[in-house]
N, CA, C and O atoms as a printed pandas DataFrame, in Angstrom:
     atom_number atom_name residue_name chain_id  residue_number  x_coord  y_coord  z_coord
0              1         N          UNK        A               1  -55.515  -85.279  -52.828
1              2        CA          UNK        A               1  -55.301  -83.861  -52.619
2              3         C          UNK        A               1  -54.283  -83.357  -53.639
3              4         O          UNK        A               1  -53.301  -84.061  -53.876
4              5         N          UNK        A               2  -54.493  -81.886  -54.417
5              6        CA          UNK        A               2  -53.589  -81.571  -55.395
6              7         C          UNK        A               2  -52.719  -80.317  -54.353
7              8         O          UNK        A               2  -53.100  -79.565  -53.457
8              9         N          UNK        A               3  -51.328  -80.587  -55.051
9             10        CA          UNK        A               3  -50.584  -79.486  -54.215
10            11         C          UNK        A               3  -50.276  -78.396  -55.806
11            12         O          UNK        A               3  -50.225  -78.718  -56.993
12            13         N          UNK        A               4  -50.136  -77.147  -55.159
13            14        CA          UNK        A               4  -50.177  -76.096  -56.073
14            15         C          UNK        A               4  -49.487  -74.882  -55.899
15            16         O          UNK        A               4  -49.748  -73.873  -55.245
16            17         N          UNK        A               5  -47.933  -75.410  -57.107
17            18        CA          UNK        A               5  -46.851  -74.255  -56.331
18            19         C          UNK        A               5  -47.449  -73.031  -56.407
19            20         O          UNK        A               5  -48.557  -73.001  -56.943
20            21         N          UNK        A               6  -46.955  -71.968  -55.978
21            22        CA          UNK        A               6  -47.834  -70.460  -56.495
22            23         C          UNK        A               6  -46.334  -69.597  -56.097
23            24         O          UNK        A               6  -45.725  -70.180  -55.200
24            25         N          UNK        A               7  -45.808  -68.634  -56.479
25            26        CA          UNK        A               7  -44.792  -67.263  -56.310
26            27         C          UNK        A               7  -45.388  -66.461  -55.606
27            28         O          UNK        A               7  -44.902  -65.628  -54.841
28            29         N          UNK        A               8  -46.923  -66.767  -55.930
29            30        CA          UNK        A               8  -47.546  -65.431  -54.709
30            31         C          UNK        A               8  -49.032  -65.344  -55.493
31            32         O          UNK        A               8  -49.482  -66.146  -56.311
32            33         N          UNK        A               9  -49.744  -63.918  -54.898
33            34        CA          UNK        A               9  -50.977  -64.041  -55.242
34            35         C          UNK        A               9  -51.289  -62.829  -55.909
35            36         O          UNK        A               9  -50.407  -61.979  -55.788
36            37         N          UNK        A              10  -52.038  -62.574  -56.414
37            38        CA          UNK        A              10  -52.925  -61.388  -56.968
38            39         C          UNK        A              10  -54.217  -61.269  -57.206
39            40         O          UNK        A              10  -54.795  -62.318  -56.921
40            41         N          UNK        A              11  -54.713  -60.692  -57.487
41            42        CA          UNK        A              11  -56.188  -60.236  -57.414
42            43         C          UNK        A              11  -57.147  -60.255  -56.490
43            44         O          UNK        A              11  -58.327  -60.371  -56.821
44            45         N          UNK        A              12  -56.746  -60.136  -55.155
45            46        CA          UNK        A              12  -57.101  -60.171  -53.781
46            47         C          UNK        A              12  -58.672  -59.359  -54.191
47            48         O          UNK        A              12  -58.602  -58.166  -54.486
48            49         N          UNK        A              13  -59.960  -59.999  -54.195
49            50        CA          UNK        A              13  -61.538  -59.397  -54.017
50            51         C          UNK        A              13  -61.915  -59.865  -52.684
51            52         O          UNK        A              13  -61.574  -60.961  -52.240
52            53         N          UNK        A              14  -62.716  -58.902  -51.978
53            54        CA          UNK        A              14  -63.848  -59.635  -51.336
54            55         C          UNK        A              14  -64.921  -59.772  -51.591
55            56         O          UNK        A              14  -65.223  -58.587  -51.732
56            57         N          UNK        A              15  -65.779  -60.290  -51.772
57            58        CA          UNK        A              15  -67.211  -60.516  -52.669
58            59         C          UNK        A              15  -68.098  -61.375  -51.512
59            60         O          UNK        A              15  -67.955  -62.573  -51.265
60            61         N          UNK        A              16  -68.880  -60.615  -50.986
61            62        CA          UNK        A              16  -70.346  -61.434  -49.989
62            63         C          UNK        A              16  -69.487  -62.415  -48.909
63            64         O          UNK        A              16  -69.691  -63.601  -48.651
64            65         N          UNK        A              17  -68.378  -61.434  -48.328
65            66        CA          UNK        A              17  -68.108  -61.509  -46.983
66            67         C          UNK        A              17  -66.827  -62.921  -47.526
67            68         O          UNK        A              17  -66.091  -63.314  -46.622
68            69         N          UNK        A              18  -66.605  -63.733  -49.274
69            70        CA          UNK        A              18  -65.495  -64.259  -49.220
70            71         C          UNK        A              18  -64.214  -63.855  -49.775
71            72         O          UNK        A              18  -64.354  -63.325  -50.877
72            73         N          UNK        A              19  -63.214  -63.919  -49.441
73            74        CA          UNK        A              19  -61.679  -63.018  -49.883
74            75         C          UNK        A              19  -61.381  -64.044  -51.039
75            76         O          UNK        A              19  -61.235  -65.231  -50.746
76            77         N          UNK        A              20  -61.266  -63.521  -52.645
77            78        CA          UNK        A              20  -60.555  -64.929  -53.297
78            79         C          UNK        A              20  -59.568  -64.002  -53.641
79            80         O          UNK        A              20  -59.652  -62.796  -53.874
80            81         N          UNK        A              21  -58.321  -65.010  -53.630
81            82        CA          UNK        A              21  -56.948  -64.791  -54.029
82            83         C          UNK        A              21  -56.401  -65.456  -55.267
83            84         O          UNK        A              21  -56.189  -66.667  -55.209
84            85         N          UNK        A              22  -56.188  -64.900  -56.204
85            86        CA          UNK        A              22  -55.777  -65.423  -57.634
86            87         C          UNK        A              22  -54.636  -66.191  -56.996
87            88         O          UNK        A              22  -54.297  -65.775  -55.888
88            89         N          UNK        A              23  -54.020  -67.169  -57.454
89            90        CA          UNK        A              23  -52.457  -68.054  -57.199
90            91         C          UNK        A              23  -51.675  -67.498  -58.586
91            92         O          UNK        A              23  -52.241  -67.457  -59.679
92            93         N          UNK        A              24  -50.528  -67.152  -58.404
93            94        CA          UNK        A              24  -49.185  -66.940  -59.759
94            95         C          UNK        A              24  -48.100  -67.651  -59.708
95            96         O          UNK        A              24  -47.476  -68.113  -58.752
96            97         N          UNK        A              25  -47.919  -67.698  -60.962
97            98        CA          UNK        A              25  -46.595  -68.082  -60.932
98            99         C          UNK        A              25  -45.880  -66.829  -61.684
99           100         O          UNK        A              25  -46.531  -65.921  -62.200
100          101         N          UNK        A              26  -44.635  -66.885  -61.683
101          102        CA          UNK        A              26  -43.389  -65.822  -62.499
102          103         C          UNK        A              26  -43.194  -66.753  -63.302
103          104         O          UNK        A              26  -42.970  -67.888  -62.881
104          105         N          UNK        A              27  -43.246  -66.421  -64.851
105          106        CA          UNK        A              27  -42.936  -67.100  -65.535
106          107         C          UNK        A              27  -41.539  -66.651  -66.246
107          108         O          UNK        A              27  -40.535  -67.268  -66.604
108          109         N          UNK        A              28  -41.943  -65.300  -66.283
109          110        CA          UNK        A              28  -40.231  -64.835  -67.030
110          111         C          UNK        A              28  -39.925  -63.444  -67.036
111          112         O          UNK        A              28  -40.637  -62.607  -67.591
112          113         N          UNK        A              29  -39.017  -63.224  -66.508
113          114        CA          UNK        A              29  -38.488  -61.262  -65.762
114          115         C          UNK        A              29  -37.584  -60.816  -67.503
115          116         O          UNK        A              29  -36.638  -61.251  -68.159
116          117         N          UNK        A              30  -38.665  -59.655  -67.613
117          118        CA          UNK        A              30  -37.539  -59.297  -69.048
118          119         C          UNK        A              30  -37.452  -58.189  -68.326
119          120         O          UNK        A              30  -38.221  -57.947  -67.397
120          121         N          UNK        A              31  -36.420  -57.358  -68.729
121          122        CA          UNK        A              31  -36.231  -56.024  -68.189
122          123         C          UNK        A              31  -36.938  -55.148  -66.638
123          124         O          UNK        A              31  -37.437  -54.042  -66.433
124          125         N          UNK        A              32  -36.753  -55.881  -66.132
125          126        CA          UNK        A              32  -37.390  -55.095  -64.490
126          127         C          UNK        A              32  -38.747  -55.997  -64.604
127          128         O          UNK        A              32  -39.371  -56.037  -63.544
128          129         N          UNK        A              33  -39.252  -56.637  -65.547
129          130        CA          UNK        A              33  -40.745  -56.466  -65.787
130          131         C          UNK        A              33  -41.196  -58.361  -65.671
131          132         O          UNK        A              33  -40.815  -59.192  -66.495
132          133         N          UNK        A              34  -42.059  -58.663  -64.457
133          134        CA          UNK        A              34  -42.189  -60.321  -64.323
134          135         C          UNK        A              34  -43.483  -60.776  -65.053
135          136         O          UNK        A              34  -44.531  -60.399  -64.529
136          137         N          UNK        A              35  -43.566  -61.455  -66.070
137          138        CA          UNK        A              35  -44.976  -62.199  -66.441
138          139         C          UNK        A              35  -45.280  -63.384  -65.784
139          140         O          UNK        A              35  -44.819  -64.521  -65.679
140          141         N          UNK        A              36  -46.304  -62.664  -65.340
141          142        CA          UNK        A              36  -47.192  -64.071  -64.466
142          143         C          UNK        A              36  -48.624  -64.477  -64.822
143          144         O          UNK        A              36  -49.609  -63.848  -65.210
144          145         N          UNK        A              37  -48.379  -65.738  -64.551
145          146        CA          UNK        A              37  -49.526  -66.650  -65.333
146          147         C          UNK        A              37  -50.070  -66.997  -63.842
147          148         O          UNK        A              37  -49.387  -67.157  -62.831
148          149         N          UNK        A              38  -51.704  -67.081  -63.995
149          150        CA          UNK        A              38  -52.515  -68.075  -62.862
150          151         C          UNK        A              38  -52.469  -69.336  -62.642
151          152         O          UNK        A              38  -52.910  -70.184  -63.417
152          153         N          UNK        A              39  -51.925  -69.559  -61.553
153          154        CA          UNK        A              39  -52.142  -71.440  -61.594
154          155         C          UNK        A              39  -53.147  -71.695  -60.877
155          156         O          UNK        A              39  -53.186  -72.921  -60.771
156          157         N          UNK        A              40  -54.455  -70.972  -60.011
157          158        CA          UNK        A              40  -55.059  -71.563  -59.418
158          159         C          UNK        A              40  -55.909  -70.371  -58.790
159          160         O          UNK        A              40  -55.912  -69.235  -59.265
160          161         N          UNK        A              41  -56.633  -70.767  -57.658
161          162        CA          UNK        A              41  -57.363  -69.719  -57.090
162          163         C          UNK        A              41  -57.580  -70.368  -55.523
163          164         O          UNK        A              41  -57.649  -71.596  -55.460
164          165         N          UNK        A              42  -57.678  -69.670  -54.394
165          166        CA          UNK        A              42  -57.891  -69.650  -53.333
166          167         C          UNK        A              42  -59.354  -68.696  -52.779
167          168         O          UNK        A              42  -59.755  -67.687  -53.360
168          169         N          UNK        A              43  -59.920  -69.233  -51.677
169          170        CA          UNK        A              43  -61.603  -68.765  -51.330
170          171         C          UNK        A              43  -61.323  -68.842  -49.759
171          172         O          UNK        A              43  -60.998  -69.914  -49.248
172          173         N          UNK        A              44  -61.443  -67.808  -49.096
173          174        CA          UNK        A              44  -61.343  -68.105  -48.164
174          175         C          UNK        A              44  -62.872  -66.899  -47.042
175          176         O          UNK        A              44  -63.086  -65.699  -47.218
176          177         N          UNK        A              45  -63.509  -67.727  -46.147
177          178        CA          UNK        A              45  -63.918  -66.734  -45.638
178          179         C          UNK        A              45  -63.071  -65.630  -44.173
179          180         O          UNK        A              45  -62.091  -65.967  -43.509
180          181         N          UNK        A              46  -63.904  -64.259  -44.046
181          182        CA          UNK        A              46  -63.234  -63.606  -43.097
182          183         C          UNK        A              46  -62.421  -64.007  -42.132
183          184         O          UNK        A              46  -61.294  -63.534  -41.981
184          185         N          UNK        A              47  -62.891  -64.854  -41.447
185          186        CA          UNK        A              47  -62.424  -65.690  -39.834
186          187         C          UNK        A              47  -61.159  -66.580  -40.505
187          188         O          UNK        A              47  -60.047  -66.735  -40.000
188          189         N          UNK        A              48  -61.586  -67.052  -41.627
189          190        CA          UNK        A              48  -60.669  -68.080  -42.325
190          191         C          UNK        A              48  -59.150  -67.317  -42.409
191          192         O          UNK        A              48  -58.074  -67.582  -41.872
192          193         N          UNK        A              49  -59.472  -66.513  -43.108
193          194        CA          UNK        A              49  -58.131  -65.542  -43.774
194          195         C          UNK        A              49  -57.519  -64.987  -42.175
195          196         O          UNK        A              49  -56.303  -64.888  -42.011
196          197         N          UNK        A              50  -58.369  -64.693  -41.199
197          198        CA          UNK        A              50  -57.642  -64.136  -40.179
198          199         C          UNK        A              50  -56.937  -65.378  -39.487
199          200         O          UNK        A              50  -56.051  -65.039  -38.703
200          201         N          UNK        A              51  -57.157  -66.854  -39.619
201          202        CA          UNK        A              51  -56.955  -67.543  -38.528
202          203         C          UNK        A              51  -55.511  -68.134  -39.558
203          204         O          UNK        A              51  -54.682  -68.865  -39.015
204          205         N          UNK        A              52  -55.380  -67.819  -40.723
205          206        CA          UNK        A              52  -54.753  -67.743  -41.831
206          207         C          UNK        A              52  -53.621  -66.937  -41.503
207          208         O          UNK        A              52  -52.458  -67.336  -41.455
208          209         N          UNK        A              53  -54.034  -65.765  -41.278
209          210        CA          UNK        A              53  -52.921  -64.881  -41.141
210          211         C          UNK        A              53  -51.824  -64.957  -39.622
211          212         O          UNK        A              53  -50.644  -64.659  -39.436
212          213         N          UNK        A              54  -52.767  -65.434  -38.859
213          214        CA          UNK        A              54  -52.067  -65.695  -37.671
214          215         C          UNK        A              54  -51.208  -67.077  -37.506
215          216         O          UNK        A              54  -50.411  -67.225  -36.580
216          217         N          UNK        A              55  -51.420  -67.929  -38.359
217          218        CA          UNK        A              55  -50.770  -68.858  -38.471
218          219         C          UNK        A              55  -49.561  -68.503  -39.520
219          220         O          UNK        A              55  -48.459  -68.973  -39.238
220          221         N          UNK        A              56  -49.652  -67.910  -40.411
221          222        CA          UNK        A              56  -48.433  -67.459  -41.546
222          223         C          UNK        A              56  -47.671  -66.530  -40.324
223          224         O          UNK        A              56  -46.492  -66.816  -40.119
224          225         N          UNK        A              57  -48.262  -65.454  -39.517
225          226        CA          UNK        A              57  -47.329  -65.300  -38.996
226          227         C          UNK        A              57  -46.627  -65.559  -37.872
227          228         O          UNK        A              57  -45.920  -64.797  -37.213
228          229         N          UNK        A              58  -46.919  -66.866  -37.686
229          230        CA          UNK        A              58  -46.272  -67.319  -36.149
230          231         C          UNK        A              58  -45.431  -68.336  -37.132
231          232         O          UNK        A              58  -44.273  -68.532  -36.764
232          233         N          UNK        A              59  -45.839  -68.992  -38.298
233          234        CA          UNK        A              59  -44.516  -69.447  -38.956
234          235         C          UNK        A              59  -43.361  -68.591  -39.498
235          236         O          UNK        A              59  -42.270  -69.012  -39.880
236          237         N          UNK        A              60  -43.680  -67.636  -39.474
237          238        CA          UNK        A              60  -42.586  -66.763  -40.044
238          239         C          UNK        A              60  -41.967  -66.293  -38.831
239          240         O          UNK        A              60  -40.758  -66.114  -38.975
240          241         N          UNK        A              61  -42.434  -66.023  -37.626
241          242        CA          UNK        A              61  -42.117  -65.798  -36.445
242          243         C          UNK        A              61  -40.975  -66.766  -36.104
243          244         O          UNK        A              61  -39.874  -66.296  -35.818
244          245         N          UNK        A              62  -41.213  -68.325  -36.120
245          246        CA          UNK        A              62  -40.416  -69.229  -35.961
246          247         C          UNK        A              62  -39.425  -69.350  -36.535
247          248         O          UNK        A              62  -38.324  -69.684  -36.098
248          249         N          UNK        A              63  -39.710  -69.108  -37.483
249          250        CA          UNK        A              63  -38.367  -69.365  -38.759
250          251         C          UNK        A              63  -37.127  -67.830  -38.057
251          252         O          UNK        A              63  -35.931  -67.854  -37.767
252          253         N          UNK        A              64  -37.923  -66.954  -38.030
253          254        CA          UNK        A              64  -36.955  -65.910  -37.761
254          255         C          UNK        A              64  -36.373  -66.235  -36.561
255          256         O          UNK        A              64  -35.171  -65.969  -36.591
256          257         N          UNK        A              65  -36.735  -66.700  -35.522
257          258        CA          UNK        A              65  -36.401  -67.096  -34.539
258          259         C          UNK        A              65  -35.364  -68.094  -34.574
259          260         O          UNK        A              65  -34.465  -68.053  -33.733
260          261         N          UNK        A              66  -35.394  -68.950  -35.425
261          262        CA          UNK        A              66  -34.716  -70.575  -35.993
262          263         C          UNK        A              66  -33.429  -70.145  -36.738
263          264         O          UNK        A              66  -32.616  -71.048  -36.932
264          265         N          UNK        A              67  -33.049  -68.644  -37.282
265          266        CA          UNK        A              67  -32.208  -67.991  -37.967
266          267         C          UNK        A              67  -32.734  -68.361  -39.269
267          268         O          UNK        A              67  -32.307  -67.601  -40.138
268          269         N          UNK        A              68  -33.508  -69.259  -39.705
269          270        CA          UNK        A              68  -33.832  -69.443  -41.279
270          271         C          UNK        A              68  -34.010  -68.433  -42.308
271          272         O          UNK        A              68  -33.740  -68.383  -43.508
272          273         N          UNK        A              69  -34.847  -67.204  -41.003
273          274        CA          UNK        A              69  -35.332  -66.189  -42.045
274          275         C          UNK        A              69  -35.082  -64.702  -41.742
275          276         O          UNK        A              69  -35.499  -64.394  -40.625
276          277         N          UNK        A              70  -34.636  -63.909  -42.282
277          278        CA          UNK        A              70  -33.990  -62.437  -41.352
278          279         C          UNK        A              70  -34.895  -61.546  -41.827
279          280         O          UNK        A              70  -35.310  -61.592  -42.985
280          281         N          UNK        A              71  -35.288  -60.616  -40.903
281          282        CA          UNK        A              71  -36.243  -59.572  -41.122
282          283         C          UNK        A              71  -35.610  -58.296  -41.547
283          284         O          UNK        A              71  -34.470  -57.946  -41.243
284          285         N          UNK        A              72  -36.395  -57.680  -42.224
285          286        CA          UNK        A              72  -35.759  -56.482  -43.281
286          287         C          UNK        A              72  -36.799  -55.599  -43.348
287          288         O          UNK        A              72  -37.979  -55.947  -43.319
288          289         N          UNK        A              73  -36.202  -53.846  -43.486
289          290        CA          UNK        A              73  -37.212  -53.000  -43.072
290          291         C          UNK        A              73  -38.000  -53.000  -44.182
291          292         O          UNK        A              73  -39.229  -53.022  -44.249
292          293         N          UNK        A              74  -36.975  -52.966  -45.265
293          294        CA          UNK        A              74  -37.560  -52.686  -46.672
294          295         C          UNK        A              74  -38.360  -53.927  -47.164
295          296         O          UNK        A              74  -37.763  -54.964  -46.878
296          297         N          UNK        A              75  -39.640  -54.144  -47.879
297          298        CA          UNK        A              75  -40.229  -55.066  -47.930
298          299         C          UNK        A              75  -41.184  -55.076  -49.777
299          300         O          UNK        A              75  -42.198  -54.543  -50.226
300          301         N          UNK        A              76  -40.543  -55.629  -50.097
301          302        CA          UNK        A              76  -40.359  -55.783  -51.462
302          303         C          UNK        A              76  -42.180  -56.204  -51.880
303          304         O          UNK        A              76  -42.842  -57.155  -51.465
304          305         N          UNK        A              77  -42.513  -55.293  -52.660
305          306        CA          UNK        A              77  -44.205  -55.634  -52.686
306          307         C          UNK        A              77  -44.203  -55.692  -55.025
307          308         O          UNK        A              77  -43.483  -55.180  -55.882
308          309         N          UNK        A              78  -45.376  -56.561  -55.050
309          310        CA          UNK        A              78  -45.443  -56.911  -56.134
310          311         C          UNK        A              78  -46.516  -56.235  -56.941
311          312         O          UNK        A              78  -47.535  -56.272  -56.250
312          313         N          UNK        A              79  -46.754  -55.646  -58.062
313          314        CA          UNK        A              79  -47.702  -55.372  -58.193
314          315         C          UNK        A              79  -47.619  -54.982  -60.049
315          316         O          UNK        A              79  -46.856  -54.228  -60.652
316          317         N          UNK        A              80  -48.928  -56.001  -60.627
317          318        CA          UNK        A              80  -49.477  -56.210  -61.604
318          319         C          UNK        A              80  -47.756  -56.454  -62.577
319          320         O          UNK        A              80  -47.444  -55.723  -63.518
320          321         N          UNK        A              81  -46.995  -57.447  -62.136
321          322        CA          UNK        A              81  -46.044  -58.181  -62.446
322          323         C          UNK        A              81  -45.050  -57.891  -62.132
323          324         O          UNK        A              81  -44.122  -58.699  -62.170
324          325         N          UNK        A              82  -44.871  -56.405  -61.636
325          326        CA          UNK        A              82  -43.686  -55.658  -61.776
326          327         C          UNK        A              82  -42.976  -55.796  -59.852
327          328         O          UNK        A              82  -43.596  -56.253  -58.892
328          329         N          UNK        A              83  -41.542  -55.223  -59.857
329          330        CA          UNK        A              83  -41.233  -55.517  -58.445
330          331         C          UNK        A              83  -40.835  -54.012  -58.330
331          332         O          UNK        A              83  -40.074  -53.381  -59.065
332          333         N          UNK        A              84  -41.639  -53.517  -57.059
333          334        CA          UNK        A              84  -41.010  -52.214  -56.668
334          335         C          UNK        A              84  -40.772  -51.975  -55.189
335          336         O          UNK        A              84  -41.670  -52.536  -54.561
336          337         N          UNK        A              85  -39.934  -51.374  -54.409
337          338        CA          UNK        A              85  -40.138  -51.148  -53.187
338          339         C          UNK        A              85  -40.913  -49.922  -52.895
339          340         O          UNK        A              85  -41.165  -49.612  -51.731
């Protein structure tokens, strides 16, 4: 089995009912501005991604719960390299 760091994802399609998710990495922040390279790709179908999502968030649930992780209103979203709220 290969493991495959990723910073996050981009290019979220759905195409004939499957969701693929590009994998990134940050390779280097010049001025406000992040270049990211693909390391990989993810396929997931509908049911998949939902049973997906409910599991990401009952781990994140835990963690917040565990003090590991603190919840914040503002929620920092990424988009086509750049970071904006």
């Amino acid at each position: 089995m290969q493991t495959i760091y990723a910073d996050g994802v981009a290019n979220i399609t759905l195409i004939d009912g499957i969701i693929r998710l590009d994998l990134v990495n940050i390779t280097q922040v010049e001025k406000d501005k992040a270049n990211i390279r693909q390391v990989g790709a993810l396929a997931l179908s509908l049911p998949g991604l939902l049973r997906t999502h409910e599991q990401l968030t009952q781990a994140i649930n835990k963690m917040v719960e565990d003090g590991i992780l603190k919840k914040n209103d503002a929620q920092q979203v990424v988009t086509d390299g750049s970071f904006s709220e």
